[in-house]
C-alpha positions in Angstrom: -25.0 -1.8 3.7 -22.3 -2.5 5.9 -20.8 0.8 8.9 -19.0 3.4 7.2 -14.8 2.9 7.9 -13.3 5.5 10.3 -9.4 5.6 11.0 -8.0 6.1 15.0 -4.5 5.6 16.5 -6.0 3.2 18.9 -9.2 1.5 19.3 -10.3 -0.2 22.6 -13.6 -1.0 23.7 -15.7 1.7 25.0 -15.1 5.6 24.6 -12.9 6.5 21.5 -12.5 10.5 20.4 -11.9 10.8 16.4 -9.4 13.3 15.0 -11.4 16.2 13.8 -10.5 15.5 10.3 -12.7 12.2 10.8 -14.9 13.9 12.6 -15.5 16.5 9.6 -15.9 13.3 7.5 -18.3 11.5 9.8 -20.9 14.4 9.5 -20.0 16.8 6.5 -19.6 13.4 4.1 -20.9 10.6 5.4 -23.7 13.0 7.2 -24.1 10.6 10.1 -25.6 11.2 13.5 -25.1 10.3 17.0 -26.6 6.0 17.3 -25.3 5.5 13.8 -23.3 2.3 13.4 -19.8 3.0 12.8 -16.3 0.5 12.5 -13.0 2.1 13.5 -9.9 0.2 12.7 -6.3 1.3 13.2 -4.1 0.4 10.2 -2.4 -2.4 11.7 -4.6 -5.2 12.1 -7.1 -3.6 15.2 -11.3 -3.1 14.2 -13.4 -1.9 16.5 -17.4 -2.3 16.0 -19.7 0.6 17.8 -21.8 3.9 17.3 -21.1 7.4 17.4 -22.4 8.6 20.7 -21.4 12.4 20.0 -21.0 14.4 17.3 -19.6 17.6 16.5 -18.5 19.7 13.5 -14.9 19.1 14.5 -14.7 16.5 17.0 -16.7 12.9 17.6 -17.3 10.2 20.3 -17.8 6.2 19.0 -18.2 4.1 21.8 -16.9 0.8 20.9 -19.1 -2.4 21.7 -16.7 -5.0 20.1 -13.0 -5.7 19.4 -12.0 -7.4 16.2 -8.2 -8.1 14.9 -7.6 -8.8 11.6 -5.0 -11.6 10.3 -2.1 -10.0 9.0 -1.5 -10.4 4.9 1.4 -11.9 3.3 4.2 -8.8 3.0 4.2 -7.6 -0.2 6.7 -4.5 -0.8 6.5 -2.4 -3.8 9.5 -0.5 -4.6 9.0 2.1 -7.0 10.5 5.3 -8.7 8.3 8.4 -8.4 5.8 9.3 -10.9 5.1 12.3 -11.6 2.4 14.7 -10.0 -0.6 13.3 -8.6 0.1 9.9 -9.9 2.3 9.3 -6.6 -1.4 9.7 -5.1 -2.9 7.6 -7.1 -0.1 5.2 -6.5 0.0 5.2 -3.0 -4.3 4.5 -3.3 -4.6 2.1 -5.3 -1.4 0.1 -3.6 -3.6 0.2 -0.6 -6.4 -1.3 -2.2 -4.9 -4.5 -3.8 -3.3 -5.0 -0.5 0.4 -4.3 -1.0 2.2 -4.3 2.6 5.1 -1.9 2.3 5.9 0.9 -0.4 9.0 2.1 -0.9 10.1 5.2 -2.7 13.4 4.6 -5.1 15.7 7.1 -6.4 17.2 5.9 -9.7 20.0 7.1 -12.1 17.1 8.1 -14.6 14.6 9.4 -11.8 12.4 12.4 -12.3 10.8 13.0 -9.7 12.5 12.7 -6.0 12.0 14.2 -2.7 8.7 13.1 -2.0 7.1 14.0 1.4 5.5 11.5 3.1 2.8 12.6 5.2 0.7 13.4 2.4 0.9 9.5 1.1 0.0 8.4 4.8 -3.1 10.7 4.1 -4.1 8.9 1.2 -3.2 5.7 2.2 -5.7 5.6 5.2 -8.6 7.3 2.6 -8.2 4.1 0.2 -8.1 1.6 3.5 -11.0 3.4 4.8 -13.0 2.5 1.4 -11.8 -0.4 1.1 -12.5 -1.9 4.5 -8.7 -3.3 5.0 -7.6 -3.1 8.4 -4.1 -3.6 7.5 -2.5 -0.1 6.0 0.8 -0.8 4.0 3.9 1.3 6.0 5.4 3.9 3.6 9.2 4.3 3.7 11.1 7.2 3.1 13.0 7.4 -0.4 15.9 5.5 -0.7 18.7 4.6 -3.4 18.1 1.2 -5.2 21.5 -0.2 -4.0 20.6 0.6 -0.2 17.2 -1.2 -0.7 18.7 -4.2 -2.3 20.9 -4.5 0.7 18.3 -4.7 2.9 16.0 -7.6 0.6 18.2 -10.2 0.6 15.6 -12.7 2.2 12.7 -11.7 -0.2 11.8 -13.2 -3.6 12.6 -10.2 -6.1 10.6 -9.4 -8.9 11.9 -6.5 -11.3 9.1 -5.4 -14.1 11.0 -5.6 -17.3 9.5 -5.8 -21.3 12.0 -8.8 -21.7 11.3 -10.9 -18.7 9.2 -13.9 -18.1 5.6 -13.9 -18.0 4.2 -14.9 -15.1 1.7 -18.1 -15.4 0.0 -20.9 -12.7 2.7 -23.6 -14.4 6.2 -21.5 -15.2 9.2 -21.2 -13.0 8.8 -18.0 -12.1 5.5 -18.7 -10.3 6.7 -21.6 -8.7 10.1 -19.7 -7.3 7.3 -16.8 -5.7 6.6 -19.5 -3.0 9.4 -20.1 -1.4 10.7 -16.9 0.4 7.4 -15.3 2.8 8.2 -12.0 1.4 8.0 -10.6 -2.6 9.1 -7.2 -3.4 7.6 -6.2 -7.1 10.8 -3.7 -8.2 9.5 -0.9 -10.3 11.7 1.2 -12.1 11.5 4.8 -13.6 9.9 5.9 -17.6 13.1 6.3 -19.0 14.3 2.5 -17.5 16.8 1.2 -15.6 20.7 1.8 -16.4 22.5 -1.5 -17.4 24.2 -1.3 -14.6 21.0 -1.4 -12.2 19.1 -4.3 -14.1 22.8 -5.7 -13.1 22.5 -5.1 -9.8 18.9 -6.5 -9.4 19.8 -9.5 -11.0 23.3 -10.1 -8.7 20.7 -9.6 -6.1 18.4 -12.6 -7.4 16.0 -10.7 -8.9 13.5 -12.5 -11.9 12.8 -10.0 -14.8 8.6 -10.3 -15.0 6.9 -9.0 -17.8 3.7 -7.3 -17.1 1.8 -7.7 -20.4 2.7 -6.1 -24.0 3.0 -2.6 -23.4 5.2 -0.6 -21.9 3.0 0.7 -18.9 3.2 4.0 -16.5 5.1 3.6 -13.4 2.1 3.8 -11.4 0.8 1.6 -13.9 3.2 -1.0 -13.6 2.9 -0.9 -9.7 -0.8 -1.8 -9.7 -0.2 -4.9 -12.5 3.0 -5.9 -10.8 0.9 -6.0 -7.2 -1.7 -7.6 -8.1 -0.1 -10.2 -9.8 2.5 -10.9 -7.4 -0.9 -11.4 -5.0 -2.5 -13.9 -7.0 0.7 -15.8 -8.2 
């Protein structure tokens, strides 16, 4: 079985302190002990391979043996609306997971849910990347309005989740077109849909309507299915 996951600001070789969050988790979860094989990594490419060589109930030593960097993934941005409750959480985890590189909250005329706080979804970000082993942590941006976003996604290939788009196959169009920019950005809008005059706007921005499958999905639903297939298209 491969070294538990623990998150740090930094790693470098030798002597690296833990946050006593990680600490906590290190003994009270994992229930490891000083000599126990550990891997630290930092959320933006850095892995350090070592051993705990302290531990307390609130604070922990690894001394790192070996540095490791991971190659970066090809950016992936999700922009979504807010779902509701603790499906933002759920969201934000499972984002991590597939591999997503940036999430980014959107208000939209039909929004529920806005005003989310983001250190909370840096939280559960660096959970999901500690189980999953990826050393690369997507960045969370604040919320913003959909017209600001497009604004700034000019040079990406633009993917908006709509019941009447395309599907999304090894031989169509669509999957051809999601080559030639280095950046895609799934669009997700909110439960009750995009205005007319948003779809509009995606669309003067270049964005291709994708259909997900046959059923009209959750937003964090649509997220996951949008991600993973703009990964493996």
């Amino acid at each position: 079985m491969s070294a538990p996951w623990f998150f740090t600001e930094r790693v470098n070789l030798g002597a690296v302190h833990l946050s006593a969050a990680e600490a906590q988790h290190a003994g009270a979860a994992k229930r490891l002990n000083a000599g126990d094989a550990v891997t630290l990594f930092d959320g933006r490419g850095g892995i350090g391979v070592g051993e705990i060589s302290a531990l307390g109930k609130r604070d922990a030593v690894v001394e790192i043996a070996r540095l490791e960097t991971a190659p970066p993934p090809r950016p992936l941005t999700i922009a979504t609306a807010i779902p509701k409750g603790k499906r933002w959480q759920i969201l934000v985890e499972k984002l991590t997971e597939i591999g997503a590189t940036k999430i980014v909250p959107l208000k939209f005329a039909r929004s529920v849910v806005t005003g989310i706080e983001i250190t909370a979804a840096a939280r559960w970000s660096i959970e999901a990347g500690k189980q999953a082993r990826r050393a690369w942590l997507p960045v969370i941006e604040t919320e913003t309005t959909l017209a600001k976003f497009l604004a700034t996604a000019k040079d990406a290939d633009l993917f908006l989740a709509d019941p009447q788009g395309e599907k999304l196959t090894g031989g169509d169009a669509a999957a051809r077109e999601v080559r030639k920019k280095a950046e895609r950005v799934g669009l997700i809008g909110p439960e009750g849909g995009l205005t007319p005059e948003e779809v509009a706007a995606c669309v003067a921005a270049g964005a291709q309507l994708l259909q997900l499958g046959d059923y009209i999905l959750r937003v964090e639903t649509a997220a996951i299915v949008a991600a993973i297939m703009l990964i493996h298209h």
